[in-house]
DSSP file (Angstrom, degrees, kcal/mol; ACC not computed):
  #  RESIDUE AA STRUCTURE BP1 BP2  ACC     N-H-->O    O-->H-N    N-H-->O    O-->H-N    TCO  KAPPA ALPHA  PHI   PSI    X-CA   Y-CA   Z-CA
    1    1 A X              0   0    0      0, 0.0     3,-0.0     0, 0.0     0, 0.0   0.000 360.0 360.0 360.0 138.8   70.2  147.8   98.9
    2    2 A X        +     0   0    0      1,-0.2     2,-0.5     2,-0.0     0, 0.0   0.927 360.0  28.0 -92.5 -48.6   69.7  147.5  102.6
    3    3 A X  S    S-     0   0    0     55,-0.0    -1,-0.2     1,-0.0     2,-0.1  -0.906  76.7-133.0-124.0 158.9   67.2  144.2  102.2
    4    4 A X     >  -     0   0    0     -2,-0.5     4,-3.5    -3,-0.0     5,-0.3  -0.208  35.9 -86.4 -90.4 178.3   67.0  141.3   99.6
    5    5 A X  H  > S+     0   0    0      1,-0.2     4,-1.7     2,-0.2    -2,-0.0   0.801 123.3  54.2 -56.5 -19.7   64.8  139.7   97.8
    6    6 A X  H  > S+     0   0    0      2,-0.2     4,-2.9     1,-0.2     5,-0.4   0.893  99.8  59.3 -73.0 -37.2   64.1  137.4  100.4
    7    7 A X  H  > S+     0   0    0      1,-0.3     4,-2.9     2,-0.2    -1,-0.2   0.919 102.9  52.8 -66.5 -28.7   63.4  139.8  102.9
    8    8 A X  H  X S+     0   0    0     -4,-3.5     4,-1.7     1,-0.2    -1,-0.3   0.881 105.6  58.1 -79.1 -17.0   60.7  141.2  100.9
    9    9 A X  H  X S+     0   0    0     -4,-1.7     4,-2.3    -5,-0.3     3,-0.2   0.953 105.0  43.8 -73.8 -30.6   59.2  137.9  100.6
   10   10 A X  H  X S+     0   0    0     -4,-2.9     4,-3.0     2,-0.3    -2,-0.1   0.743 119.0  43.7 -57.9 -40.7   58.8  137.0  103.9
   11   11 A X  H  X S+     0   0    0     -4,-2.9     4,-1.1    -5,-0.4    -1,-0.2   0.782 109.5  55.3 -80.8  -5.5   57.5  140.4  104.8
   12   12 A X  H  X S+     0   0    0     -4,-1.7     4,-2.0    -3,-0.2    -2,-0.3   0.848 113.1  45.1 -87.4 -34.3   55.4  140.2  101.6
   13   13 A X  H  X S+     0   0    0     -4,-2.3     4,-0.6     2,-0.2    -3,-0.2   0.966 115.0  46.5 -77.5 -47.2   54.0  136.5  103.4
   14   14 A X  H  X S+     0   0    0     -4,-3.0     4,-3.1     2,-0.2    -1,-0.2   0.815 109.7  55.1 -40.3 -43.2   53.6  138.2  107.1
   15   15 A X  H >< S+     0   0    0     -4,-1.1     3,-3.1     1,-0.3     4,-0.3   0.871 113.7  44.8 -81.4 -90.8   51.7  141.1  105.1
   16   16 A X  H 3X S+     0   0    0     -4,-2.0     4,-1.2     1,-0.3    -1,-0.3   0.405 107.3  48.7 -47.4 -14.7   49.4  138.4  103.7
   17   17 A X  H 3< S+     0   0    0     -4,-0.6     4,-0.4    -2,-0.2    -1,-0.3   0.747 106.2  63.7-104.2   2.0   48.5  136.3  106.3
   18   18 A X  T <X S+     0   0    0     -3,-3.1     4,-1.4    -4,-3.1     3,-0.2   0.924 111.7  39.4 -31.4 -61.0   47.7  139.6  108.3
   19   19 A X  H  > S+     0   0    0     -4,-0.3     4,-2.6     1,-0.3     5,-0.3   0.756 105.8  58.7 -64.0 -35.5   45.1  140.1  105.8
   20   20 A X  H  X S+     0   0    0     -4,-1.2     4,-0.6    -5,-0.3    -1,-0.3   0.820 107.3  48.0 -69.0 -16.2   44.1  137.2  105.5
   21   21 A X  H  > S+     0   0    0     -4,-0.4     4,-1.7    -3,-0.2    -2,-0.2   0.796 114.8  48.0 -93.0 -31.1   43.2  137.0  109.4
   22   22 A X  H  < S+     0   0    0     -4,-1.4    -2,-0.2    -5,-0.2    -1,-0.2   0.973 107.0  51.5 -47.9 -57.0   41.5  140.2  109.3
   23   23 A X  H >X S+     0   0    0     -4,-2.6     4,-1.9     1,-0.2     3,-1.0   0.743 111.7  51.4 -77.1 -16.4   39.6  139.3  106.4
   24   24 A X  H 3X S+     0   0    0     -4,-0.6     4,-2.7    -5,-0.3    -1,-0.2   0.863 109.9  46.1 -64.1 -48.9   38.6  136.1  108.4
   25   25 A X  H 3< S+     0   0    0     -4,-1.7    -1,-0.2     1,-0.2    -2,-0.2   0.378 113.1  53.6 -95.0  14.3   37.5  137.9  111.5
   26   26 A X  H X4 S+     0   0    0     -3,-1.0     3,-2.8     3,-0.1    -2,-0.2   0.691 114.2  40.4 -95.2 -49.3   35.5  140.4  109.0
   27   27 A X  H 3< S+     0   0    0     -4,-1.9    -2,-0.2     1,-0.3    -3,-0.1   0.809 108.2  56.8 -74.9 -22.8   33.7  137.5  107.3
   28   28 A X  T 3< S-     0   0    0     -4,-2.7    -1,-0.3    -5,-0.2     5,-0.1   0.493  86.5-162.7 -86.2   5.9   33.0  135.4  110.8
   29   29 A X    <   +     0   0    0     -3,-2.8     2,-0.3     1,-0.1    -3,-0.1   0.481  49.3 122.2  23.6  47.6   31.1  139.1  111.8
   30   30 A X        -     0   0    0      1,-0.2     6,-0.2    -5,-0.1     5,-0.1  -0.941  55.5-163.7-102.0 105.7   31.4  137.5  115.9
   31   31 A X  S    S+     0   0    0     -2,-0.3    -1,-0.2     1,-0.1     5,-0.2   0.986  95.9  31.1 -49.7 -65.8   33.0  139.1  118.4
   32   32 A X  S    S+     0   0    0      4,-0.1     5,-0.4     5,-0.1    -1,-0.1   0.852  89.9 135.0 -59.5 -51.7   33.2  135.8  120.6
   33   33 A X  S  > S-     0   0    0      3,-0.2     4,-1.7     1,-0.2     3,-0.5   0.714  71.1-106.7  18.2 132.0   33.4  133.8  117.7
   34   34 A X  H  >>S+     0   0    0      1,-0.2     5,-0.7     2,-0.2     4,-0.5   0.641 115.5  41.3 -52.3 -28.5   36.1  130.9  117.7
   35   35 A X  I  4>S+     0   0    0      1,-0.2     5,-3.2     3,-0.1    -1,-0.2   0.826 111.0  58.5 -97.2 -17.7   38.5  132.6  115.3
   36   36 A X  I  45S+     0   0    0     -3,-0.5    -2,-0.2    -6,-0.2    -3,-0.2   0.800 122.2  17.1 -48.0 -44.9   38.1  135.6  116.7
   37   37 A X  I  <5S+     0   0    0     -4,-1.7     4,-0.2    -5,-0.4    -3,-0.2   0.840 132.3  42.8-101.0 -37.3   39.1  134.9  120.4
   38   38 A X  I  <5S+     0   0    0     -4,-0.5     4,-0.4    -5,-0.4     3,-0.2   0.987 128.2  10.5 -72.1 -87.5   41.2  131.3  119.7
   39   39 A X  I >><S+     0   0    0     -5,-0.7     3,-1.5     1,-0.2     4,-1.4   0.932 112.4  64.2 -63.8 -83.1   43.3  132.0  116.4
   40   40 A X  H 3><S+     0   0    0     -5,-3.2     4,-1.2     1,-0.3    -1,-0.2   0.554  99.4  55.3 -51.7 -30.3   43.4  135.5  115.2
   41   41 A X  H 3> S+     0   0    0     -3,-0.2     4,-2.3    -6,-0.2     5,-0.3   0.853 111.9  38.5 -70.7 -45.7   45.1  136.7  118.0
   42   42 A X  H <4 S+     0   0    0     -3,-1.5     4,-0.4    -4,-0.4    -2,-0.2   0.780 117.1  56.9 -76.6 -43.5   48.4  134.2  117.9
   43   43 A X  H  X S+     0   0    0     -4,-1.4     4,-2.9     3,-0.1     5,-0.3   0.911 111.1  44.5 -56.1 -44.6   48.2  134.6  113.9
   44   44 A X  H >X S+     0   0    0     -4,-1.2     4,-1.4    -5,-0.3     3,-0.9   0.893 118.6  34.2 -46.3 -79.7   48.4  138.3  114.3
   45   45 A X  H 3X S+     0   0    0     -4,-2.3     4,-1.1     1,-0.3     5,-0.4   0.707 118.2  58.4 -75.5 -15.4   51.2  138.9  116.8
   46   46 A X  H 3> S+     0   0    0     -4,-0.4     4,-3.1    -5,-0.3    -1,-0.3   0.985 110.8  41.2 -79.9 -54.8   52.9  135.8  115.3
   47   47 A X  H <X S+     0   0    0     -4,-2.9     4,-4.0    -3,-0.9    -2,-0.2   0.837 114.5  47.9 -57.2 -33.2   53.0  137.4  111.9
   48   48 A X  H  X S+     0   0    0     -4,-1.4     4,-0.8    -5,-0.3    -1,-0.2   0.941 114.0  53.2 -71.4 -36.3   54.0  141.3  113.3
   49   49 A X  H >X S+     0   0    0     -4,-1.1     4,-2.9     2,-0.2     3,-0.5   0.925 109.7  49.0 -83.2 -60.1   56.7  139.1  115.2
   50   50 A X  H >X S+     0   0    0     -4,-3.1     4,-1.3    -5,-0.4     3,-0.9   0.957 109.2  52.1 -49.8 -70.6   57.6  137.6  111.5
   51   51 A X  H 3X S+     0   0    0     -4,-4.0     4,-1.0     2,-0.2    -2,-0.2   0.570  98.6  57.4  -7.8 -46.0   57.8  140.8  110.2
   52   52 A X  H <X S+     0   0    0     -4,-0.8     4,-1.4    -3,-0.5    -1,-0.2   0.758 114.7  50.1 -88.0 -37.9   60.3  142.3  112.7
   53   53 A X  H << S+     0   0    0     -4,-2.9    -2,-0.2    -3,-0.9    -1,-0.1   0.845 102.0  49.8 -74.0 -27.1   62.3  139.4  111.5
   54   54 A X  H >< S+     0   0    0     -4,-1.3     3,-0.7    -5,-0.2    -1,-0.2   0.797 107.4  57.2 -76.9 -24.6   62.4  139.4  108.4
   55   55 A X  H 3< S+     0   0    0     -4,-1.0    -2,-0.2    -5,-0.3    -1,-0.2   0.778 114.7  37.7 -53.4 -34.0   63.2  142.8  108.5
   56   56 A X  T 3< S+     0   0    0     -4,-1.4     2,-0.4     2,-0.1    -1,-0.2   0.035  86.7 111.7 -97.8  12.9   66.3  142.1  110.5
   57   57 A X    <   -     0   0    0     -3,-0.7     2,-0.3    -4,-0.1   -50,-0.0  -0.941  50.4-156.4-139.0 128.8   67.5  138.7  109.0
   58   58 A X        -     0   0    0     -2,-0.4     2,-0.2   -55,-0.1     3,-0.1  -0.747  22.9-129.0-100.1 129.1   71.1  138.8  106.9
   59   59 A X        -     0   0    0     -2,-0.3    -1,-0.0     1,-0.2   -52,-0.0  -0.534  52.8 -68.0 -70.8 139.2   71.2  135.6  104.2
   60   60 A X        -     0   0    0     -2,-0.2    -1,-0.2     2,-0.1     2,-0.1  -0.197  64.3-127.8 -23.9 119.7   74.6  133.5  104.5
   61   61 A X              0   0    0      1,-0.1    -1,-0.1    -3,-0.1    -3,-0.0  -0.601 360.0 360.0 -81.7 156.2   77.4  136.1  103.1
   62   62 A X              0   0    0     -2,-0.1    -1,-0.1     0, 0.0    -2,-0.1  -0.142 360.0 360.0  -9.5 360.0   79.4  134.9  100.5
């Protein structure tokens, strides 16, 4: 199997706190809005950024 269990957790935590920023910037219905312009942007690209690692990241071999 190409990734472990680990790897899917860490992309399975990237995948959530995507959603979760989304679902943030649905519920705060502001463009300018403080999480909108401040936050969401830096969670986002910090989580696709997580993602791309976790994808790529080998555990301590044996």
């Amino acid at each position: 199997m190409p990734l472990g269990a680990m790897n899917y957790l860490f992309i399975a935590l990237g995948a959530l706190v995507i959603a979760l920023s989304y679902t943030i910037m649905y519920f705060e219905k502001e463009v300018d809005g403080l999480f909108a312009l401040d936050i969401a942007p830096f969670s986002l690209v910090g989580s696709y950024l997580w993602i791309l690692f976790a994808i790529f990241w080998r555990g301590k071999k044996k």
